[in-house]
Steps between C-alpha positions, in 0.01 A plus 500: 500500500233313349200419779201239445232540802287173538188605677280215601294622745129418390388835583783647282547885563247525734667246781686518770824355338504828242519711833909406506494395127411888356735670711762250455496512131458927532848475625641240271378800209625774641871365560429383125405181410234343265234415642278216335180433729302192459171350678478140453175495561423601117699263361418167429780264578461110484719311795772321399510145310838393611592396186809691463467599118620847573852332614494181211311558185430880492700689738369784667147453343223322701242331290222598665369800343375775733590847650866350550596545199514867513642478858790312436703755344439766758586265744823363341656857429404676831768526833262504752218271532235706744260249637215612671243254700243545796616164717231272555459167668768342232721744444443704203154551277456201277556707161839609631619106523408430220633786328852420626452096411509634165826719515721151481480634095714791639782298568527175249897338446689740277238820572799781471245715697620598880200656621345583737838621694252587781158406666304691773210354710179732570257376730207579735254265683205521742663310807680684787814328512764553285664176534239424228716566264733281562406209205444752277834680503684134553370440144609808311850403644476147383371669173804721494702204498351351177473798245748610288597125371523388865783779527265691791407829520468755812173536734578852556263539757127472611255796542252272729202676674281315742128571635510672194155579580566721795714728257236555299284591748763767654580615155113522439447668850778747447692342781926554472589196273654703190852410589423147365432673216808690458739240628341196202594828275853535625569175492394408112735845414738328727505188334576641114748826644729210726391178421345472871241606750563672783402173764377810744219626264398068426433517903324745475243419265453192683464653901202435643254777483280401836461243750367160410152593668465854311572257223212289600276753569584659122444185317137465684398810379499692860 
């Protein structure tokens, strides 16, 4: 199994989505997949034009040259598409949308390509609530719908963490929080050994780790 991890998280390997995303593609390794990690923040990606070239006059090759180019093919021969994102106040970081504007190259009339077979959703953000979410995983279902040459593919599941921030202050602390850890790991060897993820350990990553005032009091700094 072929795996391309889409890491758009400004802060890269240092944020809080990369808490889930490490362990997540740990386990994806170990149950032996390849593993292609990417942050988008280093590459320089122009949005889309709308022109449609990559369907009509050259198919599966935008015109605009930028980092694309070299992206394409590791996005058009991978099964799982791994996108990673800290929500904010629209969703997903800018350089992720416009990243996936430009994948309608993957999947011009005639493309004999099928892939991706499977996409997973990693997210954290800074609010409470995990109803946050909500937009952002209604998209990469509507997204699901389109790929493959509008044949669909599967949203195996979402590894979504909110007040992020409070888990890295109890991993930080040493406070009991390593079974997020170990349950984003089980679930990415999960997903390549059976095709799924155990919906128990997806809970758990996402269970609230205090109450909405020890929350408050965190993000103040008290």
């Amino acid at each position: 199994m072929k795996i391309i991890a889409l890491n758009s998280s400004p802060r890269m390997e240092k944020g809080n989505t990369a808490l889930l995303l490490g362990p997540f593609l740990d386990g994806a390794r170990e149950a032996g997949a390849q593993v292609d990690l990417i942050y988008v923040r280093k590459l320089d990606i122009k949005p889309c034009t709308g022109c449609f070239s990559c369907w009509n006059k050259t198919p599966g090759h935008c015109p605009q040259k930028d980092d694309m180019e070299q992206l394409y093919p590791k996005l058009m021969s991978a099964d799982v598409w791994v996108l990673a994102t800290p929500l904010y106040e629209c969703a997903m970081t800018g350089t992720l949308k416009v990243l996936l504007d430009r994948t309608v190259a993957c999947h011009y009339p005639g493309c004999e390509d099928e892939k991706p077979e499977t996409l997973v959703l990693i997210s954290s953000c800074g609010d409470w609530a995990l109803e946050r979410f909500d937009a952002l995983v209604f998209y990469m279902k509507d997204l699901c719908k389109n790929v493959r040459k509008g044949k669909g593919c599967e949203l195996a599941g979402a590894l979504l963490r909110p007040h992020a921030a409070a888990l890295r202050f109890m991993m930080e602390t040493g406070m009991p929080v390593g079974d997020i850890f170990s349950s984003a790991k089980q679930a990415g060897f999960q997903l390549v050994k059976n095709g799924r993820m155990d919906p128990q350990a997806l809970a758990n990553i996402e269970r609230p780790l205090c109450t909405r005032q020890e929350f408050e009091e965190i993000s103040r700094g008290k």
